[in-house]
N, C-alpha and C positions, 0 to 999 in steps of 0.2 A: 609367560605371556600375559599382559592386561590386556583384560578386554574391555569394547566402549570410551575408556577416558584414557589417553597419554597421559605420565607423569616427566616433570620436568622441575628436577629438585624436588622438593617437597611441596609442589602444588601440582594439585591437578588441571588437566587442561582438557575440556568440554569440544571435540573438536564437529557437533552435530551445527551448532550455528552457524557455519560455516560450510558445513556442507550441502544446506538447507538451502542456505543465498546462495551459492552455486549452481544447484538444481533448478532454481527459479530462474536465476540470469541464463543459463543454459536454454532452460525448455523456452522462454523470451525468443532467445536469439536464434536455435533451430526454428522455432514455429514462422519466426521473420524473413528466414531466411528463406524457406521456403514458401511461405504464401505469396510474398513478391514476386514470385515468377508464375504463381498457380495461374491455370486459366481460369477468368473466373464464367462463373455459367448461371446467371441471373434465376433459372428454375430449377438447379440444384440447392436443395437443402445443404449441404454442406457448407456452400459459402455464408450463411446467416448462421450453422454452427461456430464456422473460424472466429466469426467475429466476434461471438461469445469467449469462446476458447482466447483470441488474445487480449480479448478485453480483462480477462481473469487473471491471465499473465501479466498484465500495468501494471493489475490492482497489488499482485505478488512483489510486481519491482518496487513500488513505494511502501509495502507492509515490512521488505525490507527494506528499507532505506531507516522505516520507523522505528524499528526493531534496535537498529547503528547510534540512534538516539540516544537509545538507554543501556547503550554498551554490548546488545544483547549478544550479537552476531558474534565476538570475539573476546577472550578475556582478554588479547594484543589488543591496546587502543589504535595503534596504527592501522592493521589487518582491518580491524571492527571500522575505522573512518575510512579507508579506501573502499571498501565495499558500499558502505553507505552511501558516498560521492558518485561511485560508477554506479549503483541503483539508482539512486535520483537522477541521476544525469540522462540516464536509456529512458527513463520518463519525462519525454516530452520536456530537458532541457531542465531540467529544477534545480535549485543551488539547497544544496546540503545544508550547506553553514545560515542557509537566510530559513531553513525549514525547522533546522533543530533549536533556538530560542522562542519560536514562537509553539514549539508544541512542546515546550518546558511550561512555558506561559501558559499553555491551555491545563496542563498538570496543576499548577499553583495556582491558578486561579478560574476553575472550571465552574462554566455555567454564570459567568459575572461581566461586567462591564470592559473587565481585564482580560478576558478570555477570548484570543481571534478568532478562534474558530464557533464563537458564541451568538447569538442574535437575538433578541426578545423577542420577536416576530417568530410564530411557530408556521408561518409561509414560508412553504418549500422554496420556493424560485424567490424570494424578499432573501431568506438565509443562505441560499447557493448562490447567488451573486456576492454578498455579502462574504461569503467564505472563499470566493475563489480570488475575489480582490488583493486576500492575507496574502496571495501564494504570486498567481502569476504577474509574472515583469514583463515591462519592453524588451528586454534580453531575451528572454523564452521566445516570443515571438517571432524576433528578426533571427536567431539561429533554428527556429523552427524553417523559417520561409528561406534563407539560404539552404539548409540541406536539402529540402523537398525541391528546390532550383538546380540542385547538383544529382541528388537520383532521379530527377524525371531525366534527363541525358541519357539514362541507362536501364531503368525500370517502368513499367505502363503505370501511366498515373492513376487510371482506377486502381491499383493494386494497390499502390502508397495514398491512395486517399483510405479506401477502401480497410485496408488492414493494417499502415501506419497510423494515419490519423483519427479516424473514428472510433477505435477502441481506446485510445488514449483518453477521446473525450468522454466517452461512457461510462470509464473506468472513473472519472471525476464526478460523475452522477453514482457510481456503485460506493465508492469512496465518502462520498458524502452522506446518501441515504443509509448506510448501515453505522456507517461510525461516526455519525455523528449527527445527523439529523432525529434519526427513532431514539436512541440513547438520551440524547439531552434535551428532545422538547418533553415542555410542560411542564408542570410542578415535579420535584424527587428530593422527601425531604429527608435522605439518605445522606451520609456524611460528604460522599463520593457525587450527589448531586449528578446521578448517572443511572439509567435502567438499563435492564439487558432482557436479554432476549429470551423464552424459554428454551430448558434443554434439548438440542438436536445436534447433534456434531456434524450428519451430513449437510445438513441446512448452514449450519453454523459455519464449516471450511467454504461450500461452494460461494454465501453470499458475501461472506467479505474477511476468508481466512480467521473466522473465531472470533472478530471483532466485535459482532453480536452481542457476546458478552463482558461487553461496555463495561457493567461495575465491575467486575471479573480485573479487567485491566487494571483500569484504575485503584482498585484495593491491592494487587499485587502488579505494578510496572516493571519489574523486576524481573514477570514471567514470559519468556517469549510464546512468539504468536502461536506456534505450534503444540506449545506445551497450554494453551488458555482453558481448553477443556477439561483437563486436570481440575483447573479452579472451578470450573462449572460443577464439577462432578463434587468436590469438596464444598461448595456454597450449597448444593443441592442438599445432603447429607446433613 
């Protein structure tokens, strides 16, 4: 018996990246599945937990989709690109292929003129308009506003504003302020042109899956998201 890696021929095959975006698309689609029906009850705390809760789940569905970038999810490049597609896609409608050139672009040329997700302006809302311009289309839109026309037929629309929509858009604020906003404003005159965050892993998963440790990434893109505090722990040392 091997344990941890399948072998298949003479390569090994890493079957955790996959198991990982699975877990994520999973706890996504139960947590969806059920809050659309939840009652919801304005002075229960729980309903402002959910929202957290699936706002955190978004931010999991595009970390991996991120991850499908750079191969990470699968050493199958097929496997690795269809997971990536159905992750972007459960997020609010995002096209894969229009996501993975420009967050190559932000790799090759980070913190520059060339870099989309870049902005000289160290103003939060001048750079989060600026960033979200890269990403969302007319597409996203109009297929946002047909399905939410087709589950209001059948789900209470507070619930699909409530816990479809709103955490989608927070998770674009979580999204932007840890990975890419704190990392790249201001001078970093590091090769990587990237700060990070100090060491806390719980800090580190809850705000934005490890991404915290921005230069972390960047000096190893190669490391998935879940493995990044490894790097922290070896940059620390």
């Amino acid at each position: 018996m091997i344990a941890g890696n399948q072998i298949l021929g003479n390569k090994h095959i890493d079957p955790t990246g996959v198991l990982v975006a699975i877990l994520i698309i999973a706890c996504w689609s139960t947590s969806m599945v059920f809050l659309l029906q939840w009652n919801i009850n304005w002075s229960n705390p729980l309903t402002y937990l959910f929202v957290l809760i699936q706002m955190h789940l978004y931010t999991g569905l595009f970390i991996t989709a991120h991850d499908a970038m750079h191969g990470l999810v699968s050493s199958n490049k097929i496997v690795n690109n269809v997971i990536g597609v159905f992750a972007a896609l459960l997020f609010s409608y995002n096209f894969y292929w229009k996501l993975f050139p420009k967050h190559h672009e932000h790799h090759r040329f980070v913190a520059t003129d060339q870099d989309p997700d870049y902005h000289h302006s160290d103003n939060f809302f001048v750079w989060y308009f600026s960033f979200i311009k890269q990403y969302l289309s007319v597409w996203q839109i109009l297929l946002m506003a047909i399905t939410f026309n087709i589950l209001k037929l059948f789900l209470p629309v507070d619930n699909l504003i409530i816990f479809w929509m709103l955490p989608a858009v927070l998770s674009t604020f979580q999204l932007f302020y840890f990975g890419t906003y704190l990392p790249h404003r201001g001078e970093s005159d590091n090769k990587h042109h990237s700060n990070t965050q100090s060491k806390n892993h719980l800090w580190a998963f809850i705000s934005c899956y490890f991404f915290g440790y921005h230069y972390e990434h960047h000096d190893s893109p190669g490391t998935p998201w879940w493995r990044l505090w490894r790097k922290k722990e070896e940059m620390v040392k």
